[in-house]
C-alpha positions as CSV (number, residue, x, y, z in Angstrom):
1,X,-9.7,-1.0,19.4
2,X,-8.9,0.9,16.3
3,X,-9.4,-0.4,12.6
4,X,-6.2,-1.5,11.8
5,X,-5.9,-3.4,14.9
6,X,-8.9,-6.0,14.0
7,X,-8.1,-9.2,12.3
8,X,-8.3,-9.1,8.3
9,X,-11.6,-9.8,6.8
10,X,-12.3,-12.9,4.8
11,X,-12.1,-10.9,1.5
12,X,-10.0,-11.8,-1.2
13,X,-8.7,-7.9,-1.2
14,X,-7.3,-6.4,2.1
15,X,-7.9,-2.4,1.0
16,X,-8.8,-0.8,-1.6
17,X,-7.4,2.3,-2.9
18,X,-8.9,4.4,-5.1
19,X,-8.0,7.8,-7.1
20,X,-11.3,8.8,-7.6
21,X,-13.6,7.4,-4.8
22,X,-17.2,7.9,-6.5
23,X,-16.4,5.8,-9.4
24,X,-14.6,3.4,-7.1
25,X,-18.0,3.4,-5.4
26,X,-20.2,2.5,-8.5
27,X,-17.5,-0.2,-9.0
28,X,-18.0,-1.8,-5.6
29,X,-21.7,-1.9,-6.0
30,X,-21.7,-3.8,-9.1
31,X,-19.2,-6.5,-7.4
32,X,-21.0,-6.2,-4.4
33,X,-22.8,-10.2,-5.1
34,X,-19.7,-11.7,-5.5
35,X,-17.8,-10.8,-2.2
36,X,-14.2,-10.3,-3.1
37,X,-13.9,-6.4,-2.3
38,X,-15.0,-5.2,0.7
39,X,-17.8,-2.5,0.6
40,X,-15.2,0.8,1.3
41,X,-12.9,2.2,-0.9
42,X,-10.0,4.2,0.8
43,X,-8.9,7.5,-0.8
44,X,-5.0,7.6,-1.8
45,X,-3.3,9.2,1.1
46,X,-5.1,6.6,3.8
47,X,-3.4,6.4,7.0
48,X,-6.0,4.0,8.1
49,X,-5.3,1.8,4.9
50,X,-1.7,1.9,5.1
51,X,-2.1,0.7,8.9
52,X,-4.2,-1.8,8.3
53,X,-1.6,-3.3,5.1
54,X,1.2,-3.0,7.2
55,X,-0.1,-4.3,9.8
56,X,-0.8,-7.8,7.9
57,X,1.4,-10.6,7.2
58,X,0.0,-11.1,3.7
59,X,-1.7,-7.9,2.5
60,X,-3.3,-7.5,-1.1
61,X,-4.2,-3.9,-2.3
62,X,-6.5,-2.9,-5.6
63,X,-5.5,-0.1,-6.4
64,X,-8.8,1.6,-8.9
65,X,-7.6,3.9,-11.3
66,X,-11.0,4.7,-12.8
67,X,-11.4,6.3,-15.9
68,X,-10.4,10.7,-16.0
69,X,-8.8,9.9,-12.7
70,X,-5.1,11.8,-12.4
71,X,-2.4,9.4,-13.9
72,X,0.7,11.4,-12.9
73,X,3.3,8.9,-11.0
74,X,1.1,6.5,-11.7
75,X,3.9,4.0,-11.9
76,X,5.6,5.3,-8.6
77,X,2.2,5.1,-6.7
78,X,2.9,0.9,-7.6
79,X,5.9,0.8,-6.8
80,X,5.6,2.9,-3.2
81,X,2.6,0.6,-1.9
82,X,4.6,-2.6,-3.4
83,X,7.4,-2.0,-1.1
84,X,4.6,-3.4,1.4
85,X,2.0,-5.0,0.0
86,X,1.2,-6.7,-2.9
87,X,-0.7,-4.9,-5.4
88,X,-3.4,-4.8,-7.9
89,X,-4.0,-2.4,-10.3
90,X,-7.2,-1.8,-12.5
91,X,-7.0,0.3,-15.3
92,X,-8.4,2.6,-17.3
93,X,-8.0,2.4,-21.1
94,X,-4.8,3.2,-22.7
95,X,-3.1,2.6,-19.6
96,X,0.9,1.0,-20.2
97,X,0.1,-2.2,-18.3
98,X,3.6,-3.1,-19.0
99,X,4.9,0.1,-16.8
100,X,2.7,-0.3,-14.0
101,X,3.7,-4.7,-13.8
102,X,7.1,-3.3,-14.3
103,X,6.7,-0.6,-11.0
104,X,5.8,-3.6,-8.9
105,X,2.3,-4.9,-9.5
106,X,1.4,-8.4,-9.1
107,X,-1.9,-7.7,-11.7
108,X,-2.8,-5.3,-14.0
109,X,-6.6,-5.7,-14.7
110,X,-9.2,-3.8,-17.5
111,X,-12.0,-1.7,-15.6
112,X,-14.2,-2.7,-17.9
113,X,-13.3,-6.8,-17.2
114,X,-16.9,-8.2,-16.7
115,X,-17.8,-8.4,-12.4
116,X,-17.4,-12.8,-12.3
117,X,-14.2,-12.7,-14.9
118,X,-12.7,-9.9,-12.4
119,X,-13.8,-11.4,-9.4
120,X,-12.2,-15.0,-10.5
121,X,-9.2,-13.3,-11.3
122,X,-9.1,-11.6,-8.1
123,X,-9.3,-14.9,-6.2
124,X,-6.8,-16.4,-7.9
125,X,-4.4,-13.5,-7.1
126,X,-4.9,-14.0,-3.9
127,X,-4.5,-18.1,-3.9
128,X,-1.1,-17.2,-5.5
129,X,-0.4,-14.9,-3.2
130,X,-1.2,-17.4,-0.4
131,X,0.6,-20.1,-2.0
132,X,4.1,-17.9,-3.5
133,X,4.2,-15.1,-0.4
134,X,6.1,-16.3,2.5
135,X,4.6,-16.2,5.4
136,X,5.3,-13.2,7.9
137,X,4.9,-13.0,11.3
138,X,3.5,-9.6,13.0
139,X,6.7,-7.5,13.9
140,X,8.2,-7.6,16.8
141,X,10.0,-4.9,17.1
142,X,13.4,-4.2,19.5
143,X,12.3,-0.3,19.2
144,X,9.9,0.9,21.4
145,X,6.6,2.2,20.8
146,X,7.0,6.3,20.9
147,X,3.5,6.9,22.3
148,X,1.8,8.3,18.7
149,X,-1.8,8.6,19.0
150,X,-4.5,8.1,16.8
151,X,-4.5,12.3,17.0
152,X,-0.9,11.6,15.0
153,X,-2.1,9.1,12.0
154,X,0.7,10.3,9.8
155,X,3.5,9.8,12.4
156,X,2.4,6.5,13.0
157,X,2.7,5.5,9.5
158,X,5.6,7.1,9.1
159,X,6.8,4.9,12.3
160,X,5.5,2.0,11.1
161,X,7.0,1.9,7.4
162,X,10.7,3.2,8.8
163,X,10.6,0.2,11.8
164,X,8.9,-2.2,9.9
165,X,10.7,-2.1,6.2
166,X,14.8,-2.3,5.6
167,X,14.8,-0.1,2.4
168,X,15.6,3.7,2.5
169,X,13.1,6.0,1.7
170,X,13.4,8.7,-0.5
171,X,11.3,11.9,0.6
172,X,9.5,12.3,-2.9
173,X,8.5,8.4,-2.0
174,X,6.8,9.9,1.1
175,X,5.3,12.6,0.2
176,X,3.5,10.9,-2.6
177,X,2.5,8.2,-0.3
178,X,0.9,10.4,2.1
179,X,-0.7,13.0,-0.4
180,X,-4.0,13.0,-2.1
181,X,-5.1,11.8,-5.5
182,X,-4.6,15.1,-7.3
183,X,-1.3,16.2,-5.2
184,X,1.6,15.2,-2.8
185,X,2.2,16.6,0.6
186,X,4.9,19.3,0.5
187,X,8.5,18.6,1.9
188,X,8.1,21.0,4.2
189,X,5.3,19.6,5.6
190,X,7.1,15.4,5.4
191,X,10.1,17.4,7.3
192,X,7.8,19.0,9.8
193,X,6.1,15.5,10.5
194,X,9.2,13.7,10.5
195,X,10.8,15.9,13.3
196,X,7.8,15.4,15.4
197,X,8.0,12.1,15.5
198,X,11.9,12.5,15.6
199,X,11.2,14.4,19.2
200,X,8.9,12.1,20.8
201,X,11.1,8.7,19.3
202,X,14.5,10.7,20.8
203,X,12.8,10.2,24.3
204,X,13.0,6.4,23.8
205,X,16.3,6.7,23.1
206,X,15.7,6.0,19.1
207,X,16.0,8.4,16.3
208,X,15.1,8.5,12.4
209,X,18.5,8.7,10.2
210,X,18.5,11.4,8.0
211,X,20.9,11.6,4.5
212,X,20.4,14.8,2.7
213,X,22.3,15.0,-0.6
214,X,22.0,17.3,-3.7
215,X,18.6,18.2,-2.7
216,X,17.3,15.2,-1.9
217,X,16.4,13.7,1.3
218,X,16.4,10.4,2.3
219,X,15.4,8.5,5.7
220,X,17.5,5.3,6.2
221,X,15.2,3.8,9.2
222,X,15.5,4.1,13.0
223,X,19.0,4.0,15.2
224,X,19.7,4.3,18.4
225,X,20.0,7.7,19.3
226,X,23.3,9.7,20.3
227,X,23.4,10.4,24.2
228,X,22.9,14.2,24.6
229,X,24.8,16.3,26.4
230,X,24.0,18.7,29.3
């Protein structure tokens, strides 16, 4: 059984996302007593992370931004994972809280907040989120499963987010979710991925909507696909 198919721990946080994983690391020691975080801190770009939050019915991200760590599209990063999962962010200093709360994040918390202040705070998110999220059900989806393997992480995501979200997707949105820290995957390499998966979903009779306009492509979910001729 893979990761993201065991049941949630009892934590108060889900995943944990970080943008520079050694300082995550120190972070998670010190709040190690106080058992809201779990022990391992996903890099950005975690197909095993965005499994497991999509995979939930209620999932709660921290997102660690630790101090030095690269704040480009900091605000988009919060408002890609937001689309499904509720997040929270802790910041460096001199961060604009009020643009990362405005991206989509439930919390924006100090890195420096003392371990039992954050870990209260922490725990109260989540009661919120227990009490204010409506509850949802594990998908069951109509479309069937196009046979991506655990050799295919990236495709599965990519499956996942387009079956299980309504919104449209821009490809910048994409890349950046599926990039490192420091960089975003290339749209080459989103296209390449999203044809692959494109193949092996057009053999379930499904396939991946595609607009492309002034440079700009954007995936509006999965359709049934056109019968192909002979």
């Amino acid at each position: 059984m893979s990761n993201f198919d065991n049941p949630m721990t009892s934590y108060s946080v889900d995943i944990i996302l970080s943008l520079c994983r050694e300082e995550t690391s120190r972070l998670l020691r010190t709040m190690r007593s106080h058992q809201v975080m779990p022990a391992y801190a996903h890099p950005w770009g975690s197909a095993w992370a965005y499994l497991t939050l999509l995979r939930s019915s209620r999932p709660m991200v921290l997102l660690d931004v630790p101090e030095g760590a690269a704040m480009d599209e900091l605000e988009q990063r919060v408002h890609v994972l937001s689309e499904f999962s509720s997040v929270v962010v802790l910041t460096p200093s001199n961060t604009d809280v009020v643009a990362v709360l405005r991206a989509g994040a439930i919390n924006a918390l100090p890195r420096n907040t003392s371990p039992r202040e954050l870990a209260s705070r922490i725990t109260a998110e989540r009661r919120w989120l227990g009490l204010s999220a409506p509850h949802l059900l594990p998908r069951t989806s109509a479309i069937p499963n196009p046979g991506v393997t655990s050799q295919h992480l990236s495709q599965r995501v990519l499956f996942e987010i387009l079956s299980a979200t309504s919104r449209q997707w821009c490809c910048h949105e994409l890349c950046l979710l599926l990039g490192t820290p420091l960089k975003p995957i290339s749209r080459r390499a989103l296209q390449g991925r999203m044809a692959r998966l494109d193949e092996r979903l057009q053999h379930c009779g499904v396939a991946i909507g595609v607009v492309s306009l002034w440079g700009r492509t954007v995936y509006t979910g999965l359709q049934e696909a056109s019968p192909r001729s002979f």
